[in-house]
C-alpha positions as CSV (number, residue, x, y, z in Angstrom):
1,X,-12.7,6.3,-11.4
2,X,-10.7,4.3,-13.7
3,X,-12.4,1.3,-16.5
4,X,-10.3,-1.7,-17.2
5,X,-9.4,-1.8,-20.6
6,X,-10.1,-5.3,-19.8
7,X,-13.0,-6.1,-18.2
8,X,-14.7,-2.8,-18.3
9,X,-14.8,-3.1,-13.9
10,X,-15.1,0.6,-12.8
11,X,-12.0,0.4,-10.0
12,X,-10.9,3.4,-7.6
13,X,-9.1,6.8,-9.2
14,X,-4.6,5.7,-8.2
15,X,-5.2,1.7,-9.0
16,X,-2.3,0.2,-11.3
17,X,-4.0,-3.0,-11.3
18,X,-7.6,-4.1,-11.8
19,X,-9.2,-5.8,-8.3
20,X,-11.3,-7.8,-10.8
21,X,-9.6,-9.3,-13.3
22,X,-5.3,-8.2,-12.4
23,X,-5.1,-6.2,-15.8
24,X,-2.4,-3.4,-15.0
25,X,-3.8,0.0,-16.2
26,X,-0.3,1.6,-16.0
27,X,2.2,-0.5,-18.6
28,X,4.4,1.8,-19.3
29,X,4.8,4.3,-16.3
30,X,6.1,4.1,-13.2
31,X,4.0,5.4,-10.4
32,X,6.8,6.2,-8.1
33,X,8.9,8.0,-11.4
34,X,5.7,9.8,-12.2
35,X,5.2,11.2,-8.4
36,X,9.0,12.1,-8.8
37,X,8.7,14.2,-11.9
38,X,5.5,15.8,-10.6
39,X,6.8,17.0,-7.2
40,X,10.5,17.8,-9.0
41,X,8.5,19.9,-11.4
42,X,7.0,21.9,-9.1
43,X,8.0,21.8,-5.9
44,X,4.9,22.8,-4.3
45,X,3.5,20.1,-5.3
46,X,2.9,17.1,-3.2
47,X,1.1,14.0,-3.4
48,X,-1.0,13.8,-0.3
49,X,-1.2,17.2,0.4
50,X,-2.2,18.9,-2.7
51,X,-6.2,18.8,-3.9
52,X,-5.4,17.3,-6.4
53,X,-3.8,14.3,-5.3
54,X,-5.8,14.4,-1.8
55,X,-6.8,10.5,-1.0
56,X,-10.3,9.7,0.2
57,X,-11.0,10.1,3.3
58,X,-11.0,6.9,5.2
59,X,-14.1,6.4,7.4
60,X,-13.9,3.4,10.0
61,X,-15.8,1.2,7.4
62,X,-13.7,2.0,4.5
63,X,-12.4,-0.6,2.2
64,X,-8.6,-1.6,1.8
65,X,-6.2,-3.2,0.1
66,X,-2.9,-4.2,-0.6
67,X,-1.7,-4.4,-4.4
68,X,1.6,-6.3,-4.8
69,X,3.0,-4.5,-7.5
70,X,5.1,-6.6,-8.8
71,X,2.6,-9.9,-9.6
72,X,-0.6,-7.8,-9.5
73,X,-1.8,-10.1,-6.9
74,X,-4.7,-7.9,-4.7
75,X,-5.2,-8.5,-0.5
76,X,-8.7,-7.1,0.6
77,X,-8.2,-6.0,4.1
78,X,-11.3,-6.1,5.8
79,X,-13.4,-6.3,9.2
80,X,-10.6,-5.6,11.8
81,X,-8.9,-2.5,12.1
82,X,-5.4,-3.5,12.5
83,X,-3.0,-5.7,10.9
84,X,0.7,-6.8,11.1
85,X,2.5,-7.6,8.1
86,X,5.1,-10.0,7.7
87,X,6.4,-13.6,7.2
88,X,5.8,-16.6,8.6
89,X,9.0,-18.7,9.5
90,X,9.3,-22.2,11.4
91,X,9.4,-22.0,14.7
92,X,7.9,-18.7,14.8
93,X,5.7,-17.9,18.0
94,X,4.0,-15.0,16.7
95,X,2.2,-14.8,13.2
96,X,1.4,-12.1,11.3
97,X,-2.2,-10.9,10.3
98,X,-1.1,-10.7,6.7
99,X,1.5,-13.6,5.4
100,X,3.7,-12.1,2.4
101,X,5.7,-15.2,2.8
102,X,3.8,-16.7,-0.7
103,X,5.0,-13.3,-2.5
104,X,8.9,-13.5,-2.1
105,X,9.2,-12.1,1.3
106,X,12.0,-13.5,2.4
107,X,14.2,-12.8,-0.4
108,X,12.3,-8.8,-0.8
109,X,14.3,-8.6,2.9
110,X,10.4,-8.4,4.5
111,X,10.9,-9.2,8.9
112,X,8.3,-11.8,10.0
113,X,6.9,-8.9,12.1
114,X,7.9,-6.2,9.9
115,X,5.6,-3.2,9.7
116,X,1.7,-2.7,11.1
117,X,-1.4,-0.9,9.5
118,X,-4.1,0.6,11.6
119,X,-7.2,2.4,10.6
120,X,-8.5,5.3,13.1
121,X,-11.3,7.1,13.1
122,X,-10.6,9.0,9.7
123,X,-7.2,7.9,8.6
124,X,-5.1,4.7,7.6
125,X,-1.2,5.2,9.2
126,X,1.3,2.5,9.3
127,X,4.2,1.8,11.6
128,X,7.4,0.3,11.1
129,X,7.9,-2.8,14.0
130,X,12.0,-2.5,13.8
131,X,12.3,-4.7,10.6
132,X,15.7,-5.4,9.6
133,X,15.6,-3.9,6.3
134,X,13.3,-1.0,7.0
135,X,9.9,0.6,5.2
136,X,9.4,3.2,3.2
137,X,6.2,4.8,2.2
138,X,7.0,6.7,-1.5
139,X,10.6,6.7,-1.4
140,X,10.8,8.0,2.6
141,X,12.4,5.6,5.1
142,X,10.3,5.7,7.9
143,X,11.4,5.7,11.6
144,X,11.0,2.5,13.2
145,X,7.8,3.0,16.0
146,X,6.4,6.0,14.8
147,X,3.3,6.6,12.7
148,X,3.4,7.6,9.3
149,X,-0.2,8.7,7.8
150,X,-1.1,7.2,4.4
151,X,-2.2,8.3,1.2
152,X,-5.1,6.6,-1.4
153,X,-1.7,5.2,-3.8
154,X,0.9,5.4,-1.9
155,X,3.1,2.8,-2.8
156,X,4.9,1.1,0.5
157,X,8.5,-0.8,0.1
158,X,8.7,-3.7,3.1
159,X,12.2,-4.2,2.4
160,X,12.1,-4.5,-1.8
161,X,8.6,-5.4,-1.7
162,X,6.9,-2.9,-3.2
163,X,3.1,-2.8,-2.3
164,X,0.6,0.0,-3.3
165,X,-2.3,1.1,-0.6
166,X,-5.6,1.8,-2.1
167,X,-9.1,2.8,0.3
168,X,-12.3,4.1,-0.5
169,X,-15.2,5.0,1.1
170,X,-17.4,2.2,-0.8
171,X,-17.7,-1.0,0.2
172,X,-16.4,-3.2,-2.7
């Protein structure tokens, strides 16, 4: 459990921004460099499959959301258990559930259809939809139509936009 500095709002342990008021927590470190110098420092460690870095586990009800790291901007996800991420361009016939168009997408090299997330019965995994510039979940390109099994923090790249993942068991 982290306290903003800011608004005192008691937000999940792996949050860089406050869901309350937007204060970032981390100012001066980078999650991603941080992950890097833990895992290069001991190789045995890895976030997600270490104790120590294990996420919550996600139950059908669990809350989600979407940080955009770079404006601090927060997207609940809630109530459906999938959702395509993308951008919405004229003359497009199929929308995505979550519009990124408002946070650079286009110019962050984000697909309109670009990447899906799906909660199971006890984990969140996301898919890449054969976007043109790719996703990667912590530094790892993922392959286009397969699953990849997230992490409480991990921090997702649609393209160059960097978004971080955060669940918990609690409704917010």
């Amino acid at each position: 459990m982290i306290i903003c500095p800011n608004c005192q709002y008691k937000e999940i342990s792996g949050a860089l921004f406050c869901s309350q008021c937007g204060a970032q927590f981390i100012a001066s470190v980078d999650a991603d460099l941080l992950k890097a110098q833990l895992t290069r420092n001991n190789p045995a460690v890895h976030p997600g499959t270490d104790p120590k870095f294990a996420a919550p586990a996600a139950a059908p009800g669990a809350w989600i959301s979407l940080h955009i790291v770079e404006s601090g901007q927060i997207l609940p996800l809630a109530e459906r258990r999938e959702f395509s991420l993308g951008r919405v361009s004229e003359g497009q016939p199929i929308m995505p559930d979550i519009d990124l168009t408002p946070y650079n997408a286009f110019d962050s090299g984000v697909s309109r259809l670009h990447a899906v997330l799906k909660k199971t019965k006890n984990k969140i995994v996301i898919m890449d939809l054969g976007s043109s510039n790719g996703t990667c979940v912590n530094g790892i390109r993922l392959a286009p139509q397969v699953e990849h099994v997230l992490a409480h923090g991990d921090t997702i790249h649609l393209g160059k936009l960097k978004l971080q993942i955060l669940f918990s068991q609690d409704e917010k």
